[in-house]
C-alpha positions in Angstrom: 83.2 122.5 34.1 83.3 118.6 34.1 81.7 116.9 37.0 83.8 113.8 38.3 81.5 111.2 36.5 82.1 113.1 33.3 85.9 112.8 34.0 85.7 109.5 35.3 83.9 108.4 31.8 86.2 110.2 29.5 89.0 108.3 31.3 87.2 104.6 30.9 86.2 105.5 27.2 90.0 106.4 26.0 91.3 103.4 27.7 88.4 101.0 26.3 87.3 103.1 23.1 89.1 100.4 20.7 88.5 96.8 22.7 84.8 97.7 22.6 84.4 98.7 19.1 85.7 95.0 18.0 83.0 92.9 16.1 83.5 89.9 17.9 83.5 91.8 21.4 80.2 93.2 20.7 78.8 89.7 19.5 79.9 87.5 22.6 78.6 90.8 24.9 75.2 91.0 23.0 74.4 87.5 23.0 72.1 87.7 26.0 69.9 90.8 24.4 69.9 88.6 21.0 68.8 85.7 22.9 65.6 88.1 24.7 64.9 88.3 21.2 65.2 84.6 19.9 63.8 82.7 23.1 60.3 83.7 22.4 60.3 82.8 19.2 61.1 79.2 20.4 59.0 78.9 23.1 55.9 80.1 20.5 57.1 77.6 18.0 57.6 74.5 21.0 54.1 75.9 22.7 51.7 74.4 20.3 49.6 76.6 20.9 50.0 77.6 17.0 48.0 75.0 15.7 49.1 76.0 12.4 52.3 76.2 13.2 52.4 72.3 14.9 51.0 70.7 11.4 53.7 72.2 9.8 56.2 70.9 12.1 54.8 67.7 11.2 54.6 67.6 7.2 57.9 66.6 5.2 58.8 70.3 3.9 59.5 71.6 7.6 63.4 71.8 7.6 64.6 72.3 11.3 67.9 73.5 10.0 66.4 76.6 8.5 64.1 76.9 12.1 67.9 77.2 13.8 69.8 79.0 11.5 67.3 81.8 11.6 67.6 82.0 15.1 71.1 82.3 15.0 70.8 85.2 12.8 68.8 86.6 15.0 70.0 86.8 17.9 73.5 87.7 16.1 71.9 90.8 14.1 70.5 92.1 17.3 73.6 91.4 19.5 75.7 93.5 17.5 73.5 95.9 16.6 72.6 96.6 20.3 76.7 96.7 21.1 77.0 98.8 18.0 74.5 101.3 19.0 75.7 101.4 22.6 79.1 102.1 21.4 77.9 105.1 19.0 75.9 106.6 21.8 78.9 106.4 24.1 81.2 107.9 21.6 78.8 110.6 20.8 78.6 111.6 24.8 82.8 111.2 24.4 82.8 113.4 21.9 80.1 116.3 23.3 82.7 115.8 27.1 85.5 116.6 25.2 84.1 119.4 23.3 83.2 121.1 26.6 86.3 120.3 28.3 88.2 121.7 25.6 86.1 125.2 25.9 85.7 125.5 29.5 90.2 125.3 28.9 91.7 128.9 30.0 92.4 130.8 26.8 89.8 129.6 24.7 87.3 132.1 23.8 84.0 131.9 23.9 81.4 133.3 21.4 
């Protein structure tokens, strides 16, 4: 038997299953975990305490476009891999709830 959580998140999941398996969706809702990820990186880099890291900043090879566009990619790769997962794990638990609700139906037999 299905407590009412269990019911209450099978209902949520087959009304949202779809909007939250978009791409996009799971980009613009990840950003904040990506950016747990990135901000560090910045704050290392803008520190100085890196000493090695500040000369380098300094010589004539340092590109700051590359500096940026890695931390886009970043915080993009973890955003929607963080959704992605979150969305697998819920539609494994869908999956499992409607397994059980199916055998704990009259007339289905159990082994």
């Amino acid at each position: 038997m299905l407590t009412d959580e269990e019911k209450k998140f099978i209902d949520y999941w087959e009304k949202n299953r779809d909007k939250q398996k978009k791409t996009f969706r799971q980009l613009l809702f990840g950003i904040p975990i990506g950016l747990i990820f990135a901000l560090p990186i910045l704050l290392n880099f803008a520190s100085g305490w890196y000493k090695r890291a500040g000369m380098m900043i300094n010589t004539t090879d340092f590109n700051p476009v590359v500096l940026l566009v890695a931390i886009f990619l970043i915080i993009g790769f973890i955003a929607i891999f963080s959704k992605r997962h979150k969305w697998e794990q819920n539609d494994q638990f869908y999956k499992e709830l409607k397994a059980r609700e199916s055998a704990d139906s009259p007339g289905h037999e159990k082994i």
